[in-house]
C-alpha positions in Angstrom: 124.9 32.0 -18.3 126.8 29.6 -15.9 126.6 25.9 -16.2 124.8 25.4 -13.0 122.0 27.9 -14.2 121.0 26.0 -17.5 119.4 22.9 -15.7 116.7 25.0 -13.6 116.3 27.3 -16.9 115.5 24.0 -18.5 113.0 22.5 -16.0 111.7 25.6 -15.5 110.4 25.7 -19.5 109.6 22.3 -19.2 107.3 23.1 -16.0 105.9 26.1 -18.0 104.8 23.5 -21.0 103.3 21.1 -18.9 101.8 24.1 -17.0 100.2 25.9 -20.3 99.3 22.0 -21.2 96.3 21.7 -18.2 95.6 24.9 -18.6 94.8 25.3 -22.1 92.5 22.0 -21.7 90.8 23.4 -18.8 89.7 26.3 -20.3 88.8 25.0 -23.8 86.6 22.4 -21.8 83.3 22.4 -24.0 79.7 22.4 -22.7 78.7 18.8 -21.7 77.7 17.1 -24.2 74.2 16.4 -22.9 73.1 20.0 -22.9 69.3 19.7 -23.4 69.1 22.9 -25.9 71.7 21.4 -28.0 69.6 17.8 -28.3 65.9 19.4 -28.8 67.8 21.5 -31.8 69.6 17.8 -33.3 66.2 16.2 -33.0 64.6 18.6 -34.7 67.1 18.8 -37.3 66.9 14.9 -38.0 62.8 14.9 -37.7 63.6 17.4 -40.7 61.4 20.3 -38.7 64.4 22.6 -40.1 67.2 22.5 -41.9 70.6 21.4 -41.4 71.4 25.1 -42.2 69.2 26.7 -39.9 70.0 24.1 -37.0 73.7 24.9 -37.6 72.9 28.7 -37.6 70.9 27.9 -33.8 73.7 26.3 -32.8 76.1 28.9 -33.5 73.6 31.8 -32.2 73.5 29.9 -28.8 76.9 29.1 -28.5 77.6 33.1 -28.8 74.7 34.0 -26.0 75.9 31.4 -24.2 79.5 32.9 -24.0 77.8 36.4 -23.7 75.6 34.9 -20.3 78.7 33.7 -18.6 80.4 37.0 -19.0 77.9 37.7 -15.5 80.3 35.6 -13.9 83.9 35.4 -13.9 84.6 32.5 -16.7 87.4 30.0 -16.5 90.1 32.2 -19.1 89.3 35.0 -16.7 90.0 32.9 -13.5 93.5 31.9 -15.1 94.1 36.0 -16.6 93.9 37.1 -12.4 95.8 34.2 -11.5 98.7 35.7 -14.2 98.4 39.1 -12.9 98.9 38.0 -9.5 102.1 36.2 -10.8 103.4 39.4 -12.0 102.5 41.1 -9.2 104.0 38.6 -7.0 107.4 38.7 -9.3 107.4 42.6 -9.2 107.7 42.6 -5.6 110.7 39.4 -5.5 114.2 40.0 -6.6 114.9 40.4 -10.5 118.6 40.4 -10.4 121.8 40.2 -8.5 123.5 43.4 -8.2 126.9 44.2 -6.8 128.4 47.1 -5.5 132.1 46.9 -6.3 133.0 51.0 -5.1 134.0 49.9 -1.5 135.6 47.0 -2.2 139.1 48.2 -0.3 137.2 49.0 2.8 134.0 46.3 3.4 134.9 43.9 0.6 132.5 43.2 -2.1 129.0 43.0 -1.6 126.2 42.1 -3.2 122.7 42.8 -3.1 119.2 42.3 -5.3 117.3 44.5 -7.6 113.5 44.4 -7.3 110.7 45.3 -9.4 110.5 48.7 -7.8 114.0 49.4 -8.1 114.4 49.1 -11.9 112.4 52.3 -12.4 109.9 53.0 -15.2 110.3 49.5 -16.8 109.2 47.8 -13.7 106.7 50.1 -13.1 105.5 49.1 -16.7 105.5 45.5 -16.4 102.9 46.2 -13.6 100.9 48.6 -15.3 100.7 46.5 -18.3 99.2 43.5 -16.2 96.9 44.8 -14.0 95.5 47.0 -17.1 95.0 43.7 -18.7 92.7 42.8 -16.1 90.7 45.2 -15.3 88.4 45.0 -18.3 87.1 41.8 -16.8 85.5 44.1 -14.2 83.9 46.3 -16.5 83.7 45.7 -19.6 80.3 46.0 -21.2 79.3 42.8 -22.9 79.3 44.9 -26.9 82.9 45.2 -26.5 84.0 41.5 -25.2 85.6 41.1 -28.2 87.7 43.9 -29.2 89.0 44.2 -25.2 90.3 40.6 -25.5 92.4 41.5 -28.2 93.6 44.6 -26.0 94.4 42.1 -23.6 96.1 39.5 -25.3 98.3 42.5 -27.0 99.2 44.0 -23.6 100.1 40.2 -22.3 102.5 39.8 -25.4 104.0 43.1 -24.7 104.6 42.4 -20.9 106.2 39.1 -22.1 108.9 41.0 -24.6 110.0 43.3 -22.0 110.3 40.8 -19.5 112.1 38.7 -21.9 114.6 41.4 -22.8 115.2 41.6 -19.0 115.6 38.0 -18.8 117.8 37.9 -21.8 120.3 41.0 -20.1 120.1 39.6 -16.4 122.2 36.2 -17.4 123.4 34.7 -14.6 122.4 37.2 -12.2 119.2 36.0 -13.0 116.4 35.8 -9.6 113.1 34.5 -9.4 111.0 37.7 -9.9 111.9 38.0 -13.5 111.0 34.2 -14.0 107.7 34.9 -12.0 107.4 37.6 -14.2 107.8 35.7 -17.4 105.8 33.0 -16.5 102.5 35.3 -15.4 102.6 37.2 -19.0 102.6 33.7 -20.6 99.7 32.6 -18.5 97.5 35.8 -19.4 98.5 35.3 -22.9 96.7 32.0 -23.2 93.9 33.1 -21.1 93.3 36.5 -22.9 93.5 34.3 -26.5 91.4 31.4 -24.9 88.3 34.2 -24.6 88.8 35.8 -27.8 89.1 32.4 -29.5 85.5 31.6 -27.6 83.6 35.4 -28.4 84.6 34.6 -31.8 82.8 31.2 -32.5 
């Protein structure tokens, strides 16, 4: 890895923090705090109608249909999930690495040229697989199994991310911007994927 190379590695994990910063607050944004379910159960808790217990239990029970309801629309971790599949897909089609193509060097000179997505053969072709498979479950996935296909998707995220990584670790300097683009949409469908599972499972 050259000298020059380190520097835009650098702000490039620094933008990527910063990045998964907003995002993670966006979509762990709560329900507003005025809800008018949520104040008619307090009330009757502190009027002592019911129970601590059983307003904690109606709480819990409408947090979880709640998260079930807005699974009719698309909700914000699956707004940021497409937005990281369209990063990878994005990546896959950009230049991975620099190649160059040193057997005519007597006649031409030496040239050099990029490797894309397409051109790296059945690895490529699984780091796109593995993304768009990650998404397609928010189309049609029935609301029963929310929960056990966000833990599909967060472990098809995580395993994009290693292969990309090991790509990113053997392209060194010769390093373009579809691996990066690459990189960085696994990490964003990581945090989305876990953002829903963390929500079905309150």
């Amino acid at each position: 890895m050259t000298l020059s190379f380190f520097p835009i590695l650098l702000l490039a994990v620094a933008l990527i923090i910063v990045l998964a910063r907003i995002l993670t607050r966006w979509m762990g944004a709560d329900a507003p705090a005025n809800d008018p379910e949520r104040k008619r159960i307090l009330a009757m808790v502190e009027s002592g109608k019911i129970t601590s217990q059983e307003g904690a239990e109606l709480l819990d029970a409408m947090g979880k249909s709640s998260a079930l309801r807005a699974q009719d629309a698309f909700s914000r971790p699956d707004i940021v999930l497409l937005v990281g599949v369209g990063l990878v897909v994005l990546g896959f089609f950009l230049p991975w690495v620099r190649v160059r193509f040193d057997a005519l060097v007597g006649i031409f000179g030496r040239s050099t040229a990029c490797q894309y997505g397409y051109h790296v053969g059945a690895v490529g072709w699984a780091v796109l697989i593995m993304a768009i498979a990650s998404a397609i479950p928010i189309f049609i996935t029935p609301s029963r199994y929310l929960y056990k296909i966000s833990m599909l998707q967060v472990f098809l995220a995580i395993l994009g991310l290693m292969i990309v990584a090991s790509l990113l670790i053997s392209a060194g300097d010769k390093l373009q911007v579809g691996l990066v683009l690459c990189a960085l949409g696994f990490a964003v469908e990581i945090a989305a994927a876990a953002a829903k599972f963390r929500q079905l499972g309150k």
